[in-house]
FIMI-197744 format. One line per field, with one value per residue (C-alpha): residue number from 1; residue in one letter; y, z, x. Coordinates in Angstrom, 2 decimals. Example, Ala and Ser with C-alpha at 12.3 -4.5 7.8 and 13.67 -1.06 7.14 Angstrom:
pos: c(1; 2)
code: c(a; s)
yy: c(-4.50; -1.06)
zz: c(7.80; 7.14)
xx: c(12.30; 13.67)
END
This chain:
pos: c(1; 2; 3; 4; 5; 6; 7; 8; 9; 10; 11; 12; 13; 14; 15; 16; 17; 18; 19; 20; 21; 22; 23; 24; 25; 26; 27; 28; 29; 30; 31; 32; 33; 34; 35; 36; 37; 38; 39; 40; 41; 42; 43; 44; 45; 46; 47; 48; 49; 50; 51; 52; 53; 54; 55; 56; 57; 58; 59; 60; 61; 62; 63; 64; 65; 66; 67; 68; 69; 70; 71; 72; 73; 74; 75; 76; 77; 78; 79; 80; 81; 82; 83; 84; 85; 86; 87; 88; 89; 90; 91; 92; 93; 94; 95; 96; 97; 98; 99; 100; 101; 102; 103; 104; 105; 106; 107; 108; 109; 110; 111; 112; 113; 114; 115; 116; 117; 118; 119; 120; 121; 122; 123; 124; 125; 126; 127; 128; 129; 130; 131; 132; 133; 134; 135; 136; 137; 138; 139; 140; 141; 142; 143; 144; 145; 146; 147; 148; 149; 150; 151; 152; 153; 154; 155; 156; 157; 158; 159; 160; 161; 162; 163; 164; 165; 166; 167; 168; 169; 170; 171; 172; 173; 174; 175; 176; 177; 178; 179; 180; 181; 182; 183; 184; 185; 186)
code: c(x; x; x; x; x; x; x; x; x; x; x; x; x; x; x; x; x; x; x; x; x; x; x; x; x; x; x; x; x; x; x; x; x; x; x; x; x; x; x; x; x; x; x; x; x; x; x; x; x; x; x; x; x; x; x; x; x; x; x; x; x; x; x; x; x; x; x; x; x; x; x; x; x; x; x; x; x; x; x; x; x; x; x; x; x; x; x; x; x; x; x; x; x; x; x; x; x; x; x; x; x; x; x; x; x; x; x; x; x; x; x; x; x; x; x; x; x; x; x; x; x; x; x; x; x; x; x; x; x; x; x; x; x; x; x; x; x; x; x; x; x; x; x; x; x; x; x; x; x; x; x; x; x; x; x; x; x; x; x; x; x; x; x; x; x; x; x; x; x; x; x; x; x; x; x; x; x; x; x; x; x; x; x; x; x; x)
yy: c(-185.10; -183.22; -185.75; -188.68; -188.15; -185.64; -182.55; -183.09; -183.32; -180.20; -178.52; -179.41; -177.73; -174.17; -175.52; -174.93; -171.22; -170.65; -172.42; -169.89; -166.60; -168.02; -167.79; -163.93; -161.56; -160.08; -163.31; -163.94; -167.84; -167.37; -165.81; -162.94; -163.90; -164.11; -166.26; -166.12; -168.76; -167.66; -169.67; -172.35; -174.81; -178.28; -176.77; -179.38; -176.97; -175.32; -178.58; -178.96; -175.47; -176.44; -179.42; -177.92; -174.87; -175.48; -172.25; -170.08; -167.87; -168.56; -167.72; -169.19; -167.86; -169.02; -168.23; -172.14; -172.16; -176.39; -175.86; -173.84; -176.17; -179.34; -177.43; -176.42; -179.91; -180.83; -178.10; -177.85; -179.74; -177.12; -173.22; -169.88; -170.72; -168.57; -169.50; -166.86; -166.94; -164.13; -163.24; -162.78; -160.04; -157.82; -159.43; -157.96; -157.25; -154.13; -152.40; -154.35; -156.59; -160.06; -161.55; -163.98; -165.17; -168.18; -168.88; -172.03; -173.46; -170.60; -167.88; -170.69; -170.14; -166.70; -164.82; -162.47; -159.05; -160.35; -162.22; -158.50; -157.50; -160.22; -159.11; -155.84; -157.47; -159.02; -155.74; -153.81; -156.56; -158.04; -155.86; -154.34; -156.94; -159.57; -163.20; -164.30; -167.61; -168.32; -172.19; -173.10; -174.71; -174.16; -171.80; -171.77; -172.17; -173.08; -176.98; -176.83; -180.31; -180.09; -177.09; -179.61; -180.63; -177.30; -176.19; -179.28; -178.82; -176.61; -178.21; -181.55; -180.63; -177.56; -174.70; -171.68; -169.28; -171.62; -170.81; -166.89; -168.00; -170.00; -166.37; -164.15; -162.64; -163.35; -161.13; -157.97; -158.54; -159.02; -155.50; -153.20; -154.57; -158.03; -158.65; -163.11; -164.29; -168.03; -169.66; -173.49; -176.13; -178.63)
zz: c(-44.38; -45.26; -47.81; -46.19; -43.03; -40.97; -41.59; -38.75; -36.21; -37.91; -37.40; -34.03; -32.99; -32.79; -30.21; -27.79; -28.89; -29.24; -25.62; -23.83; -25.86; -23.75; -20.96; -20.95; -19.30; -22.05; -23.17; -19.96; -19.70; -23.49; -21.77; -24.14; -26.37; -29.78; -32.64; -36.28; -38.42; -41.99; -44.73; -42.43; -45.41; -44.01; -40.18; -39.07; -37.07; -35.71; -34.20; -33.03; -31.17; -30.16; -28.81; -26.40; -25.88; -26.31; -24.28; -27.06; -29.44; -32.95; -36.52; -39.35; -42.59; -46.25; -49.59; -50.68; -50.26; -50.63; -47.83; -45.22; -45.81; -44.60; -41.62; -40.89; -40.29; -38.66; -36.15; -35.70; -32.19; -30.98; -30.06; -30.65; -33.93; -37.25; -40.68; -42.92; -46.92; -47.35; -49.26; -46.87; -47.70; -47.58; -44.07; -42.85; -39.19; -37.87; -36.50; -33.66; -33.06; -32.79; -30.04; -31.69; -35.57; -37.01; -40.15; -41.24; -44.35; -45.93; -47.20; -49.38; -51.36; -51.87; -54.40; -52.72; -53.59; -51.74; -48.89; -48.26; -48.70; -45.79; -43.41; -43.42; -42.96; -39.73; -38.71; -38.74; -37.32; -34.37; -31.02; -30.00; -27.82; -29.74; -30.97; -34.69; -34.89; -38.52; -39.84; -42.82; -44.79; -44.29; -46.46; -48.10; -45.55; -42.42; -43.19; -45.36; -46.11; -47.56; -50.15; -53.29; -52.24; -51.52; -54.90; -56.63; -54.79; -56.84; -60.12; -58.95; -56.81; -58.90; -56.57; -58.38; -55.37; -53.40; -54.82; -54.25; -50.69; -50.27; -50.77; -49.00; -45.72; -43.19; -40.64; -43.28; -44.19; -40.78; -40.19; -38.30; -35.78; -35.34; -32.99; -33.11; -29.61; -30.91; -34.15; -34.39; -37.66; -35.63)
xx: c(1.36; -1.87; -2.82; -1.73; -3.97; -2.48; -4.62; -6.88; -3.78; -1.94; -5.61; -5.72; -2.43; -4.40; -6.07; -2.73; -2.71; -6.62; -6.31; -3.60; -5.78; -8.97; -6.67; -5.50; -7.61; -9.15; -10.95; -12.36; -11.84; -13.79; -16.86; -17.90; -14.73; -15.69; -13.48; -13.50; -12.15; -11.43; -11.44; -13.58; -14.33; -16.57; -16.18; -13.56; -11.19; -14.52; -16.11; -12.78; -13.20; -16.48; -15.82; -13.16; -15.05; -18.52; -19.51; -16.84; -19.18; -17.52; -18.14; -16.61; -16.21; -15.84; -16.46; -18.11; -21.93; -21.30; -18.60; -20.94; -23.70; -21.24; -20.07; -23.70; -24.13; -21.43; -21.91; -25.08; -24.84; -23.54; -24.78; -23.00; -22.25; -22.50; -21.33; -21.01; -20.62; -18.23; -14.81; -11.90; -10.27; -14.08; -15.42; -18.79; -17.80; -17.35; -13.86; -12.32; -15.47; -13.14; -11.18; -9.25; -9.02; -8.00; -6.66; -5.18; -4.02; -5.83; -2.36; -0.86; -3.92; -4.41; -2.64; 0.05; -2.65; -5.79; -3.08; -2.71; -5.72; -6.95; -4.03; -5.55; -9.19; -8.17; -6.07; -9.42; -11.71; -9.30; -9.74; -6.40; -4.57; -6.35; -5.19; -4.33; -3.71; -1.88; -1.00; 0.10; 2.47; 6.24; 7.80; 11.90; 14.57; 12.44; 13.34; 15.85; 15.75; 11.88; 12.95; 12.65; 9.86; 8.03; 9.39; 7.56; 4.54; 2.94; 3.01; 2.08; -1.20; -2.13; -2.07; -1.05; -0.31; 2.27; 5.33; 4.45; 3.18; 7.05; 8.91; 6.13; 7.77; 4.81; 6.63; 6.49; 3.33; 1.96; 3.35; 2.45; 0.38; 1.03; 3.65; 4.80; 4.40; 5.24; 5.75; 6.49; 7.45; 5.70)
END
């Protein structure tokens, strides 16, 4: 689906959870809230963001210089915006400065060390009571019928951390201090 044109749509399904986090008290309506996206790449979720909620301050992070300089463009019609060349799992914010962080399609690509590494990142940056918003691909045994596939995944597209990603238990890694309010295989 990602390769055949359906990124942009998979992307777009944060926008119901970034939309109900806006929502809660704590946010404000998104006055004062501040979002991170890690692993940003060319800004596409982010104009995305911004284009929903253009008053939203939001920062997006990545480690590609050639990345940040595509989503400086395509953002730049937009205010309260900061892109920020920076490794994941060493962000430069301070403790519990973030309302709500994003991260999608970013785990499957990390190698199971600095996947934990970036869990405990956005444990230290994300206010208490904040949002994470995680998508990614679907690992073993959530559709059974798509195991071969997942399994064959790696070798033919070259992504060496997938088939660690497939076994990782997202629910022990996320704890303590992430609590799943919803999860979907949409």
């Amino acid at each position: 689906m990602l390769f055949g044109g359906g990124a942009a749509a998979m992307r777009r399904q944060a926008l119901v959870p970034l939309r109900e986090a806006l929502q809660r008290p704590m946010a404000q309506g998104g006055r004062g809230a501040r979002l991170l996206d890690i692993g940003c790449g060319t800004g596409a979720f982010l104009r995305e963001v911004k284009r929903n909620h253009p008053r939203l301050a939001v920062t997006g992070l990545d480690l590609s210089a050639p990345y940040l300089a595509v989503a400086r463009r395509r953002l730049a019609p937009w205010s309260r915006v900061a892109l920020i060349e920076a490794a994941a799992e060493a962000m430069p914010f301070a403790a519990a400065e973030l309302d709500i962080v994003t991260c999608l399609y970013l785990f499957h690509e990390l190698p199971a060390r600095v996947r934990r590494a970036v869990v405990a990142e956005i444990r230290r940056v994300l206010k208490p009571g904040g949002t994470l918003i995680l998508v990614d691909s679907v690992q073993t045994g959530d559709e059974p019928d798509y195991d071969a596939i997942l399994d064959y995944f790696p070798f033919a597209f070259h992504e060496p951390y997938y088939a660690g990603y497939l076994t990782e238990d997202l629910d022990r890694l996320m704890r303590p201090g992430f609590i799943p309010e919803q999860r979907s295989l949409a």
